[in-house]
C-alpha positions as YAML, in Angstrom:
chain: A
units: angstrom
residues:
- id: 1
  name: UNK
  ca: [27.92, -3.02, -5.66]
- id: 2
  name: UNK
  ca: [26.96, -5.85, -3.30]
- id: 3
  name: UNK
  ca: [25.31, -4.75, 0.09]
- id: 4
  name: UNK
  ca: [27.94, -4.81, 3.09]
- id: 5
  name: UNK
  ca: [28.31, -7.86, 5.09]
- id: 6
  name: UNK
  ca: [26.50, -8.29, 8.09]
- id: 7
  name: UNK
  ca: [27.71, -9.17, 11.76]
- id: 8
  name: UNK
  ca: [27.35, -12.51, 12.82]
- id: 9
  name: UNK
  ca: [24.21, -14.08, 15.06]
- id: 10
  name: UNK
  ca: [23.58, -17.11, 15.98]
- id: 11
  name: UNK
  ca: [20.41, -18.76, 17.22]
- id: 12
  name: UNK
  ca: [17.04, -17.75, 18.52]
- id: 13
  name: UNK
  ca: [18.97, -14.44, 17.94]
- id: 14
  name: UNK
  ca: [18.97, -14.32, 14.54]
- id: 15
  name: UNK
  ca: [15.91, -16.28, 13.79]
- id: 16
  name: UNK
  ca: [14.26, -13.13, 15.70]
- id: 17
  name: UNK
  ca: [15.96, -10.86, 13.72]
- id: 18
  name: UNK
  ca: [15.20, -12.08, 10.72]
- id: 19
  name: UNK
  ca: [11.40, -12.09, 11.39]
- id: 20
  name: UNK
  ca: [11.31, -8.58, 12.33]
- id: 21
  name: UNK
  ca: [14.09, -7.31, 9.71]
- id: 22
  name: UNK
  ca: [11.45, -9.36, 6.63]
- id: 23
  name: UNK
  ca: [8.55, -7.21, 8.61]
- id: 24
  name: UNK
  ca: [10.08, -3.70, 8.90]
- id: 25
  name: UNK
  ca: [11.49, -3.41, 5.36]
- id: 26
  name: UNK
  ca: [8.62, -3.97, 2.81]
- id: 27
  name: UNK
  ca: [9.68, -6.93, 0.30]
- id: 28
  name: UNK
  ca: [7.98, -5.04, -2.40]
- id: 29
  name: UNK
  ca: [10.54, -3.08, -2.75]
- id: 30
  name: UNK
  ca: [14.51, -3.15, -2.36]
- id: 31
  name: UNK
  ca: [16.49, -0.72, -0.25]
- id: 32
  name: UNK
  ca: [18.06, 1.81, -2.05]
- id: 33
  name: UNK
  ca: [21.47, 3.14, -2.98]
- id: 34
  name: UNK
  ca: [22.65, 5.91, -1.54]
- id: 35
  name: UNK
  ca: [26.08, 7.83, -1.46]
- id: 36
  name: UNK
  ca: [27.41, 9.05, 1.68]
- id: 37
  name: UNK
  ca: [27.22, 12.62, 0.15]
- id: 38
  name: UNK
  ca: [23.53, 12.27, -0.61]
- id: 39
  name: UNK
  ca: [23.07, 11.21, 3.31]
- id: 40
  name: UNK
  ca: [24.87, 14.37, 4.51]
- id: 41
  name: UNK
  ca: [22.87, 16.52, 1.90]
- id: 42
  name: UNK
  ca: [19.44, 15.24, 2.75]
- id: 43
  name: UNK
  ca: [20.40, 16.04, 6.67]
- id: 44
  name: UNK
  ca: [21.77, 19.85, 6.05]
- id: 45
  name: UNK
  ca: [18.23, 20.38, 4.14]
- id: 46
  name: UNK
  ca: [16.65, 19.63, 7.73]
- id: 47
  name: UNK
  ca: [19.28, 22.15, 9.79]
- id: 48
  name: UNK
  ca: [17.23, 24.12, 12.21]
- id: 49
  name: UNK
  ca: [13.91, 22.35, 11.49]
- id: 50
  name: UNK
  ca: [12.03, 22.06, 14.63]
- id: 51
  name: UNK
  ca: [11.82, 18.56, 16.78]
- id: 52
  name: UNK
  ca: [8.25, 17.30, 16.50]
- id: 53
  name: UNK
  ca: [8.40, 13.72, 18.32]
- id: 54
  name: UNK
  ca: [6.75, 10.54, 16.16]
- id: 55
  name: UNK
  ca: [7.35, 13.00, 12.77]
- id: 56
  name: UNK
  ca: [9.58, 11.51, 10.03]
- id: 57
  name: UNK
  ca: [10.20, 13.99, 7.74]
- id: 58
  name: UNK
  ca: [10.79, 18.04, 6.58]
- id: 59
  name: UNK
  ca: [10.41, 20.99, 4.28]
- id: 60
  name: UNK
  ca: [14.24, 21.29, 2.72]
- id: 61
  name: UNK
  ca: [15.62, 24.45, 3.73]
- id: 62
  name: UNK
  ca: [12.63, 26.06, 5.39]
- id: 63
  name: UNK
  ca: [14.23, 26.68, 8.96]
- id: 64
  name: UNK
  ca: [12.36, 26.89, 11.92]
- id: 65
  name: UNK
  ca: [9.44, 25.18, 11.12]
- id: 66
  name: UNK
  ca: [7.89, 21.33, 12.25]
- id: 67
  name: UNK
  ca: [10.80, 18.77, 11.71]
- id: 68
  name: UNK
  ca: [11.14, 14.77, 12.73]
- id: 69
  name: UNK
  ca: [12.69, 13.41, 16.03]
- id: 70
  name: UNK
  ca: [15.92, 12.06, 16.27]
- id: 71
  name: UNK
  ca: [14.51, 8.36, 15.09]
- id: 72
  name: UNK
  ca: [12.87, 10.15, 12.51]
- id: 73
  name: UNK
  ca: [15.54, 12.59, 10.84]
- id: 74
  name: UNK
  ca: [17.50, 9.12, 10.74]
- id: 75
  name: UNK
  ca: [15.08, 7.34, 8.72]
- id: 76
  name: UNK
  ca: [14.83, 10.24, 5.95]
- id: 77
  name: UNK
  ca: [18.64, 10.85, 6.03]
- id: 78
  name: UNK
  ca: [18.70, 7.00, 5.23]
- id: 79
  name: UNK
  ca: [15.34, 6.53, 2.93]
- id: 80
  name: UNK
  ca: [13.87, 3.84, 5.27]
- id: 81
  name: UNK
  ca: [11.68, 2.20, 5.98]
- id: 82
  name: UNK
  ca: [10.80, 2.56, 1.70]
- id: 83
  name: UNK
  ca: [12.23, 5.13, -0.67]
- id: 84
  name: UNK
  ca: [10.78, 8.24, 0.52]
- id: 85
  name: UNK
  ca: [11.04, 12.25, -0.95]
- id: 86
  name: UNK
  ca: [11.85, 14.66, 1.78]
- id: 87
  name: UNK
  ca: [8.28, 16.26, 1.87]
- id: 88
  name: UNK
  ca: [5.99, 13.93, 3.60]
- id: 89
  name: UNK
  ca: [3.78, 11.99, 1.41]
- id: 90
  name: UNK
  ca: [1.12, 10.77, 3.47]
- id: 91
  name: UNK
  ca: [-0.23, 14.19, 5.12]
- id: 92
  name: UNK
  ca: [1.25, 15.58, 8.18]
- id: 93
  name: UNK
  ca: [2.40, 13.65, 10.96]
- id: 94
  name: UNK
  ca: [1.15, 10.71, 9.27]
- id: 95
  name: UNK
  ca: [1.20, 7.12, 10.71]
- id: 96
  name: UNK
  ca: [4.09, 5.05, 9.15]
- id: 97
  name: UNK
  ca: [4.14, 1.13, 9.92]
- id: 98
  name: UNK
  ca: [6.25, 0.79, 10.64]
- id: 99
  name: UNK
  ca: [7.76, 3.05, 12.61]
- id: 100
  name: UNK
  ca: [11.36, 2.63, 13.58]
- id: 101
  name: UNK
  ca: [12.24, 3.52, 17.02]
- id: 102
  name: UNK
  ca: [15.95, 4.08, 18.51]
- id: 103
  name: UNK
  ca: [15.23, 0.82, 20.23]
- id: 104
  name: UNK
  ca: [15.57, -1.13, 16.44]
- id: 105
  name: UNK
  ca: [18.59, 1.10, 15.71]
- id: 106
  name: UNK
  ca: [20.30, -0.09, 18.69]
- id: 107
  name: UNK
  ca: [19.32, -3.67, 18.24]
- id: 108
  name: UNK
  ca: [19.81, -3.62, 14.41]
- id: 109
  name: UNK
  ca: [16.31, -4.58, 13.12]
- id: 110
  name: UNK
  ca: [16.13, -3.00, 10.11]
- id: 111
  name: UNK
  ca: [17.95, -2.21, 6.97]
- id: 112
  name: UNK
  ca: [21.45, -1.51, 9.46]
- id: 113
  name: UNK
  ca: [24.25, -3.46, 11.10]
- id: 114
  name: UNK
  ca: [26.53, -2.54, 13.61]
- id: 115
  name: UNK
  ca: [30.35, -1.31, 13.47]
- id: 116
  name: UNK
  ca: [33.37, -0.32, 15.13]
- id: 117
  name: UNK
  ca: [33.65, 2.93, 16.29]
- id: 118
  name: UNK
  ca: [37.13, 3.12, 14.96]
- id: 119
  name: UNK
  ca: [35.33, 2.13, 11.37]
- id: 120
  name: UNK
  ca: [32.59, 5.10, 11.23]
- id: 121
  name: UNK
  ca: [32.75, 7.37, 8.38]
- id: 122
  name: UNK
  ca: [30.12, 9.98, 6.86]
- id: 123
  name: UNK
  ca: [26.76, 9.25, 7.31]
- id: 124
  name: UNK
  ca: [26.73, 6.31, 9.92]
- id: 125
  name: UNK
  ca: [24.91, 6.94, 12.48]
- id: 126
  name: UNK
  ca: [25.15, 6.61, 16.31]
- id: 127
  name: UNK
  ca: [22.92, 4.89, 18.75]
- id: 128
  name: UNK
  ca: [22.50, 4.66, 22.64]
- id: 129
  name: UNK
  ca: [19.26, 2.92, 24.48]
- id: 130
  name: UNK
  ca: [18.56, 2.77, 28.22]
- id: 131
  name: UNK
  ca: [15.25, 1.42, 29.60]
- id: 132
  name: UNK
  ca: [12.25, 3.23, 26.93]
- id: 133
  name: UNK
  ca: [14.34, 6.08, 26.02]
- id: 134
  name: UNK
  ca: [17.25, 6.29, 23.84]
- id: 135
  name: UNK
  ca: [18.87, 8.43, 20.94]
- id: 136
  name: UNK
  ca: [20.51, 8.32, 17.73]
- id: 137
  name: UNK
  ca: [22.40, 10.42, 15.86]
- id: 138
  name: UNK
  ca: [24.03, 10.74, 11.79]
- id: 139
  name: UNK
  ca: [27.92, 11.16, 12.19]
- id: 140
  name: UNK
  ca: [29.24, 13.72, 9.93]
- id: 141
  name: UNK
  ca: [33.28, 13.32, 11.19]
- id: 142
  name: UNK
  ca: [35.97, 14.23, 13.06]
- id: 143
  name: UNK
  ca: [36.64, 12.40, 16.42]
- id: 144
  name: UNK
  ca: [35.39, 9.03, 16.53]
- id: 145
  name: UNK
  ca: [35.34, 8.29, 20.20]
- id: 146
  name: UNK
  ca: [34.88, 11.31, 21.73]
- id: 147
  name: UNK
  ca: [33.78, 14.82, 20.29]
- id: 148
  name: UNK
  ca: [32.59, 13.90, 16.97]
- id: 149
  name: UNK
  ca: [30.85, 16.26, 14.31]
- id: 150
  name: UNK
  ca: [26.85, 15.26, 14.10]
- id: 151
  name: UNK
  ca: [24.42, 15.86, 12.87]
- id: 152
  name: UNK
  ca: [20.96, 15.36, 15.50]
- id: 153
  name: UNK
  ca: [16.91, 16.27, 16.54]
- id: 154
  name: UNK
  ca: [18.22, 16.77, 19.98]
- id: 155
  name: UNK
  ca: [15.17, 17.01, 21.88]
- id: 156
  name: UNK
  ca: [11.89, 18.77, 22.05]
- id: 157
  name: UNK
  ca: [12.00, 22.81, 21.30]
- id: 158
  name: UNK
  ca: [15.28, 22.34, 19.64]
- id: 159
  name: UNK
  ca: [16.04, 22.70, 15.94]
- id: 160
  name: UNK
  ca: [18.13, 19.98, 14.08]
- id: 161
  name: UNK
  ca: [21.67, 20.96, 14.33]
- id: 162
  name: UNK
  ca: [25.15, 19.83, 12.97]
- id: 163
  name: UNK
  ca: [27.55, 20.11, 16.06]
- id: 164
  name: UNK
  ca: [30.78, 18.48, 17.84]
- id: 165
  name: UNK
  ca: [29.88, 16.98, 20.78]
- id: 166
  name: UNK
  ca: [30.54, 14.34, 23.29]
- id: 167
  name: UNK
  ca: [29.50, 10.96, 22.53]
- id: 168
  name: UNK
  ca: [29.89, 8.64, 25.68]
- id: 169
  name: UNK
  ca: [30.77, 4.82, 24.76]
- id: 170
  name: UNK
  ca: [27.10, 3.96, 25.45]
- id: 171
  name: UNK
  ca: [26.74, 4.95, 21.78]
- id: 172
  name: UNK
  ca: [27.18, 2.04, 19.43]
- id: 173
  name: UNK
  ca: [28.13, 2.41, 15.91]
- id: 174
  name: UNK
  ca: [25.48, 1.40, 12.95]
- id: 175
  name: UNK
  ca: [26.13, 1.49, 8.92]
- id: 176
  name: UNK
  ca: [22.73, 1.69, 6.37]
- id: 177
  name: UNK
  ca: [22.89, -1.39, 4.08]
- id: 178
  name: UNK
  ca: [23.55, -0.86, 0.50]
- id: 179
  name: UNK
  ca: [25.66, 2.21, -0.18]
- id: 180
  name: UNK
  ca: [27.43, 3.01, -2.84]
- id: 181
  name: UNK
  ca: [30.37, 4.87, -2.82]
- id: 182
  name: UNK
  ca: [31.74, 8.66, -1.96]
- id: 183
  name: UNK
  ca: [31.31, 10.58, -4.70]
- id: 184
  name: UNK
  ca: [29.32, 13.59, -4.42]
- id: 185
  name: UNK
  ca: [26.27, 12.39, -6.46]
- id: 186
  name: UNK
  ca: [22.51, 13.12, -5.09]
- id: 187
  name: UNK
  ca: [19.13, 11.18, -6.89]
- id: 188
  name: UNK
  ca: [16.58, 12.89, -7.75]
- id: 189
  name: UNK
  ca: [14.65, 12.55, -3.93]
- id: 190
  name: UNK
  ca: [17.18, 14.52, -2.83]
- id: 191
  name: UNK
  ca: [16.07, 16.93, -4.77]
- id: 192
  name: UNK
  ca: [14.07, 20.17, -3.02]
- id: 193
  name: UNK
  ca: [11.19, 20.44, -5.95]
- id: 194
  name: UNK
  ca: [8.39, 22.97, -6.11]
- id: 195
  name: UNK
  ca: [5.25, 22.53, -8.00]
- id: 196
  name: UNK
  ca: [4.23, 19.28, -9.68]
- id: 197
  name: UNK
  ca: [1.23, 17.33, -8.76]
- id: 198
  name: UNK
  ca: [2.83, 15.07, -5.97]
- id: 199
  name: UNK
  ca: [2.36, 15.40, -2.58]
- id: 200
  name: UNK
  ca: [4.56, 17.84, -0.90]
- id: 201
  name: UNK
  ca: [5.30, 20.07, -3.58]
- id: 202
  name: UNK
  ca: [7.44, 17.11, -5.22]
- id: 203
  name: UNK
  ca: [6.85, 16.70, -9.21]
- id: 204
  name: UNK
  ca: [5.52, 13.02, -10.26]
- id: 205
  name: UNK
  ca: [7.96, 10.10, -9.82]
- id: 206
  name: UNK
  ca: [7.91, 8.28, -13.40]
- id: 207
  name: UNK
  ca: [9.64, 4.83, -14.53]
- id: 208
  name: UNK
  ca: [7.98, 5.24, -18.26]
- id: 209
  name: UNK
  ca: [11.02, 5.76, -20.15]
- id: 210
  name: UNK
  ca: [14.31, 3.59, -19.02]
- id: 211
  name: UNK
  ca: [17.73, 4.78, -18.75]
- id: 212
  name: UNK
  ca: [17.02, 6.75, -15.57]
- id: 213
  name: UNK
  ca: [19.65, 6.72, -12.60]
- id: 214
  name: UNK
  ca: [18.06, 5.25, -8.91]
- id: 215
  name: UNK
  ca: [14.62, 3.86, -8.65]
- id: 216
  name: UNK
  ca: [12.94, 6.43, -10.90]
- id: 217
  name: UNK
  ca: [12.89, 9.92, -11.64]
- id: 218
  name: UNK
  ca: [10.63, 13.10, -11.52]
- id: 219
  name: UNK
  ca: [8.80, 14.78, -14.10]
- id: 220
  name: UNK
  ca: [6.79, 17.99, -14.52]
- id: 221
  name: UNK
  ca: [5.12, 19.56, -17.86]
- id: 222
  name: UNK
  ca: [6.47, 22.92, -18.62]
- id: 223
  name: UNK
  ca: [4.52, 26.19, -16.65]
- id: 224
  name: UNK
  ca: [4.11, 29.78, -16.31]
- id: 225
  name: UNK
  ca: [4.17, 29.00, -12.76]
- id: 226
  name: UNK
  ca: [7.58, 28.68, -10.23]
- id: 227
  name: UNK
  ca: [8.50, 25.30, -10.86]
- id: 228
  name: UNK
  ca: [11.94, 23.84, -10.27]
- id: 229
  name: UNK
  ca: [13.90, 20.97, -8.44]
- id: 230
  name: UNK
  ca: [17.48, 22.29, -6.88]
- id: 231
  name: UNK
  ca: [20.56, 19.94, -5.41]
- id: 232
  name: UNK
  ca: [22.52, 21.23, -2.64]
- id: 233
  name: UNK
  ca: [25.31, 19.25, -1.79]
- id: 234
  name: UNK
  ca: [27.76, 19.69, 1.41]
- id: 235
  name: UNK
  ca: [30.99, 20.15, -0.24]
- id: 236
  name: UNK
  ca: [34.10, 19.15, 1.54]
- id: 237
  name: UNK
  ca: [36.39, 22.67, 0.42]
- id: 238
  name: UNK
  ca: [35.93, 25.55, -1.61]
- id: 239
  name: UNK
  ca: [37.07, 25.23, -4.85]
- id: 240
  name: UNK
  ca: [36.03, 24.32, -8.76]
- id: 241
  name: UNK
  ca: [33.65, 21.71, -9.43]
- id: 242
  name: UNK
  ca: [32.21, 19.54, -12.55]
- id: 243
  name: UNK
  ca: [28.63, 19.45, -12.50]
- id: 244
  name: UNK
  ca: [26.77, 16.68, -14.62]
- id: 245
  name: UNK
  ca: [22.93, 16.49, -14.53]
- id: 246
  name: UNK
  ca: [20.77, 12.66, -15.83]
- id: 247
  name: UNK
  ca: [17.32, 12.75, -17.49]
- id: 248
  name: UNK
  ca: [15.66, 10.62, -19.67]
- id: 249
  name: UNK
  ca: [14.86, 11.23, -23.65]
- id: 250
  name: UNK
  ca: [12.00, 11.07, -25.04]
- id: 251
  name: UNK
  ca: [9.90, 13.34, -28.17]
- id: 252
  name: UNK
  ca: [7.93, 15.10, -25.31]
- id: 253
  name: UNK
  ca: [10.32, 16.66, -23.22]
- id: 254
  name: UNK
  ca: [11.42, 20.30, -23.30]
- id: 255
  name: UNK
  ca: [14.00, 20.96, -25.42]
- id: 256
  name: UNK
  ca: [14.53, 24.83, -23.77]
- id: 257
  name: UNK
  ca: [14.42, 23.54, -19.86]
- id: 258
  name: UNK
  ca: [16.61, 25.64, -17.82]
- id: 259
  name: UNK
  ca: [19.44, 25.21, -15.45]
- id: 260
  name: UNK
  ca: [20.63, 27.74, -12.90]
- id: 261
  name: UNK
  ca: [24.02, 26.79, -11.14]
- id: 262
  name: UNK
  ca: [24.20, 29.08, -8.10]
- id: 263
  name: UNK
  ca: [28.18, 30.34, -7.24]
- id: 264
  name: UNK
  ca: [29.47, 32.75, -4.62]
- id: 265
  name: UNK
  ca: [30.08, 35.05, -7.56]
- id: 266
  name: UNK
  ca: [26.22, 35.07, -8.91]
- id: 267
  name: UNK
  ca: [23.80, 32.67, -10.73]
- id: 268
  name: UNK
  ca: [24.31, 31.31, -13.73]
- id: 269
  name: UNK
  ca: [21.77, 29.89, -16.83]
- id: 270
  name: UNK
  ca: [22.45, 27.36, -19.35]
- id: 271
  name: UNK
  ca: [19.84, 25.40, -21.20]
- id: 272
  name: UNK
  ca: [19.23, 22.23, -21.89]
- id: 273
  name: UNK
  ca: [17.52, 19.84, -24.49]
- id: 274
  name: UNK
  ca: [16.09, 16.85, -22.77]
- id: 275
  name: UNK
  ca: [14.85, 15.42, -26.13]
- id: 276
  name: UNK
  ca: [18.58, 14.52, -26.89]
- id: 277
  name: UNK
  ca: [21.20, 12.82, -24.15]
- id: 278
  name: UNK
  ca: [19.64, 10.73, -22.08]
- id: 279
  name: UNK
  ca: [20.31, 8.33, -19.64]
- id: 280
  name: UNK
  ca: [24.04, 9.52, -19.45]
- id: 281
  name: UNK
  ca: [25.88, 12.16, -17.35]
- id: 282
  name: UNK
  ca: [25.46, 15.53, -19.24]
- id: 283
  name: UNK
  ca: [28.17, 18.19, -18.52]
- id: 284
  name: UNK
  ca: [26.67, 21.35, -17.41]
- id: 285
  name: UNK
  ca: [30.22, 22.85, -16.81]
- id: 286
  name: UNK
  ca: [32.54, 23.55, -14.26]
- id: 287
  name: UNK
  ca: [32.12, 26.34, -11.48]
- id: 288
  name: UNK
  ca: [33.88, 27.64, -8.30]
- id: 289
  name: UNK
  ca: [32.15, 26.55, -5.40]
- id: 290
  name: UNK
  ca: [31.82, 27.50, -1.84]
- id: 291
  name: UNK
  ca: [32.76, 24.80, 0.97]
- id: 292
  name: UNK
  ca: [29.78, 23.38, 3.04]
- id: 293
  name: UNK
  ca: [26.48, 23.24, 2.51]
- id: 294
  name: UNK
  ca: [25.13, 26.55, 1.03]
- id: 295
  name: UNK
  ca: [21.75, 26.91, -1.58]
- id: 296
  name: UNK
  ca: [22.93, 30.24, -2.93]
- id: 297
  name: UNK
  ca: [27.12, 29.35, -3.39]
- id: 298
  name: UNK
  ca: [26.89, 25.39, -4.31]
- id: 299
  name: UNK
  ca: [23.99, 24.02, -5.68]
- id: 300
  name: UNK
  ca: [21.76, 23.37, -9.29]
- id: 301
  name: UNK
  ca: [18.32, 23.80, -10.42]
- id: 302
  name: UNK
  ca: [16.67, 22.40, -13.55]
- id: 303
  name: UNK
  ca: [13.28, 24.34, -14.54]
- id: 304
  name: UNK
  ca: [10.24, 23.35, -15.48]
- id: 305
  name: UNK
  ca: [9.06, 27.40, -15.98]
- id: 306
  name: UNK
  ca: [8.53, 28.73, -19.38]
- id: 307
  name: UNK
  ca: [9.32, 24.97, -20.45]
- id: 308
  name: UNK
  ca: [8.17, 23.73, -23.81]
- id: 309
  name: UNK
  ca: [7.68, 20.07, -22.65]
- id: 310
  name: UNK
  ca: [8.45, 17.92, -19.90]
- id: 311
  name: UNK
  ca: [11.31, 18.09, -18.15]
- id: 312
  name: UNK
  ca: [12.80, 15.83, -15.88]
- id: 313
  name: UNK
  ca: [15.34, 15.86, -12.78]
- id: 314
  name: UNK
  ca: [17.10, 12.31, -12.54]
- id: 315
  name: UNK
  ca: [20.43, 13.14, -10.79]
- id: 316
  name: UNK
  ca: [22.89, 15.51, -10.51]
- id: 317
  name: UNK
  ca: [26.57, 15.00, -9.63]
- id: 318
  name: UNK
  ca: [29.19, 17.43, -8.73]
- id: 319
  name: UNK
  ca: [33.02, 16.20, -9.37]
- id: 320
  name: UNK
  ca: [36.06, 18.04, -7.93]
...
């Protein structure tokens, strides 16, 4: 899928644009794809997370505990300014350059472009800027113009929250470049992973063997230790789902690595062999789910504990 089209600008305009769009995204290294689903996901995983101004990033699902600012729950929503895993990878509070500000959301210079209002759908985001302060917010639905449902770092001592709320028309509308469509399907950053030798707790990104779905994938060798790497997604109703999970083959992987699909009527264990299958969508079943976003009634895990090999989380994808 091509990248969206961008609005039109003319002129010492977009010459300026252009220089500061080529120096905020690094050329090293494309934007991403990313489903609207996957957008929502990675901003429930933040939900009560604590505002911490200049901080980018979160623990998934750890509550009340140092979270970004409104700029910078954005950025890791969206994977920008470079692909990024939700646990901060270069130490705490660490300087990013650069670092995207609500004044280069409003004035689109980065990997964004502006909309209607009447056009927003899940996962744009909001903007508003007056003098040096401003604001920005993911839009999660409902009323476009006037209470909508968002998701936001409102402000210092608060915890990132998923609310309706007024939106004044000093908000402007923005879109992320390069998504793909709305199908509930969430790469492996979007993955909460435990263990591994990456930073954050995340297992080690790998492009060895091809086939994999995204940029790359992660990888861990097997352990007596906790090890796993879980998907949540925010599902739109209650109701039975198709789960399909992606690694890549190869003769070291596990062939015993386990996967625990968590329902409102208990956990679940299958098992998988991740010599055999890869790089294609592997049917793991299908499962009654609970709506919304919920770790312990909607989501699976694939284990690297008591693992005979490596085992790797690509992708997962849950179909209604």
């Amino acid at each position: 899928m091509k990248p969206l089209h961008r609005h039109l600008v003319t002129g010492t305009a977009a010459l300026l644009w252009a220089l500061v769009a080529l120096s905020a995204v690094p050329p090293a290294q494309a934007l991403p794809y990313m489903s609207r689903p996957e957008i929502t996901a990675r901003a429930e995983s933040a939900m009560d997370s604590r505002y911490t101004w200049g901080r980018e990033s979160w623990v998934p699902n750890s509550g009340a505990t140092a979270g970004p600012d409104c700029s910078g729950f954005v950025l890791k929503a969206w994977e920008v300014p470079r692909s990024m895993l939700y646990q901060e990878e270069h130490g705490e509070n660490a300087y990013i350059s650069p670092r995207y500000s609500t004044y280069h959301f409003y004035n689109d210079l980065g990997p964004w472009y502006g909309i209607s209002r009447d056009s927003l759908a899940e996962g744009d985001a909001l903007v508003r800027r007056s003098g040096d302060s401003g604001h920005v917010v993911l839009y999660a639905g409902g009323d476009r113009w006037g209470y909508p449902v968002i998701y936001e770092a409102p402000y210092t001592g608060a915890g990132v929250r998923r609310v309706s709320r007024y939106i004044g028309d000093e908000y402007r509308a923005i879109r992320r470049y390069s998504l793909s469509g709305s199908e509930i399907l969430l790469d492996n950053p979007t993955a909460k992973s435990t263990a591994g030798s990456d930073v954050g707790g995340n297992w080690t990104r790998s492009t060895s063997v091809s086939g994999y779905y995204g940029d790359d994938y992660q990888t861990t060798y097997g352990t007596s230790a906790r090890s796993y790497a879980r998907w949540t997604p925010r599902l739109p109703s209650s109701g039975t789902y198709a789960v399909y999970l992606r690694w890549t083959s190869w003769p070291n992987r596990a062939t015993n690595a386990k996967v625990t699909i968590n329902t409102p009527g208990g956990q679940l264990v299958r098992y998988v062999n991740q010599r055999e299958n890869g790089s294609r969508w592997v049917y793991m079943g299908r499962y009654y789910f609970g709506a919304g976003y919920s770790t312990g009634s909607g989501s699976v895990s694939i284990h690297a504990t008591g693992a005979n090999g490596y085992v790797v989380a690509d992708a997962a994808l849950f179909s209604s």
